[in-house]
N, C-alpha and C positions, 0 to 999 in steps of 0.2 A: 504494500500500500504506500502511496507516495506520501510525504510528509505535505502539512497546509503551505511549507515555502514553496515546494516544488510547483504544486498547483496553483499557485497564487501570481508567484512573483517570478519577471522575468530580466533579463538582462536590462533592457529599455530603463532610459532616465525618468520616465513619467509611464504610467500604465492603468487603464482606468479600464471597470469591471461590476459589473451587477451579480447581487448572488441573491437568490430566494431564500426566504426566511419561514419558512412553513407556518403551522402554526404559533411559533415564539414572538410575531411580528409584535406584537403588544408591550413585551418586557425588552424584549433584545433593545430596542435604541436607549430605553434610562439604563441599562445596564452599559453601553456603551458610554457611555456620556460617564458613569461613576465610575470605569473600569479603566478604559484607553488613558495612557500617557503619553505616547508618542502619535499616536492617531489623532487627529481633532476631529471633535465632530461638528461638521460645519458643509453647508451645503454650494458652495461653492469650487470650484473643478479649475483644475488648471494653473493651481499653486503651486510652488517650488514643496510645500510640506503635503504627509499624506492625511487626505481627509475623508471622512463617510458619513452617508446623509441616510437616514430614511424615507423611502418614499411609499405611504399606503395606496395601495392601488385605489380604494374609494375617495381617495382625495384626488390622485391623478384625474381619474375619470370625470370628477365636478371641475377641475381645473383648466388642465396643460392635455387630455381627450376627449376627444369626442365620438368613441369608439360605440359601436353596438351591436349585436346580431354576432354573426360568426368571429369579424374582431375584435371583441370583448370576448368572447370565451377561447381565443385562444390567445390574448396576453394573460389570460386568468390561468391558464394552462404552466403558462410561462414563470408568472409572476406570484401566481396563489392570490388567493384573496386576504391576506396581510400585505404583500407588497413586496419589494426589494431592497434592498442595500447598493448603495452605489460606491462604490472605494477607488478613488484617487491615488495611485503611490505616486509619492517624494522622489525626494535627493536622501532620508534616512538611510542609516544602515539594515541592508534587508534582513538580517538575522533580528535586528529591534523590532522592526514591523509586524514579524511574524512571531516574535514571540510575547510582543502585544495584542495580538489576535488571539494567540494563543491561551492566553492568562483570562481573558473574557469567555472566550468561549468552553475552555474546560471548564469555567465556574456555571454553568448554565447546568 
């Protein structure tokens, strides 16, 4: 099984990445926000530092789509009906990133 660096992080100066959150979408971002030290959480992309946003899918859809019929049930497919994580990596050191992910997500 590959380790979360391998899957995660690549050579690239900047690398950006959606992950679904299955049912956890509710807890996972305050646990992000109290957990992450090297991560911010800020929803903004394309910073020199790494950052990760949540996005609920029933917000997207009142907001930023306007999806319905066949494509809403297959970004739901995609994205669950809590939504996604969007993760920005940095200029950090990739072994910190990942084991700031690390340290959140084995607390879960």
């Amino acid at each position: 099984m590959k380790s979360l660096g391998d899957r995660w992080i690549t050579s690239a100066a900047c690398w950006v990445s959606d992950c679904r959150v299955n049912s956890r979408g509710k807890r996972l971002p305050k646990k992000l926000i109290q957990g992450l030290r090297v991560i911010k959480y800020a929803v903004s992309l394309g910073h020199h530092r790494s950052l990760i946003w949540f996005m609920p899918t029933e917000d997207l859809m009142q907001s930023s789509f306007e999806l319905d019929g066949e494509q809403l049930q297959s970004y739901k497919r995609f994205a669950g009906d809590d939504g996604i994580f969007r993760l920005s990596l940095g200029l950090e050191d990739d072994e910190d990133i990942v084991e700031d992910l690390q340290s959140v997500l084995d607390d879960l």
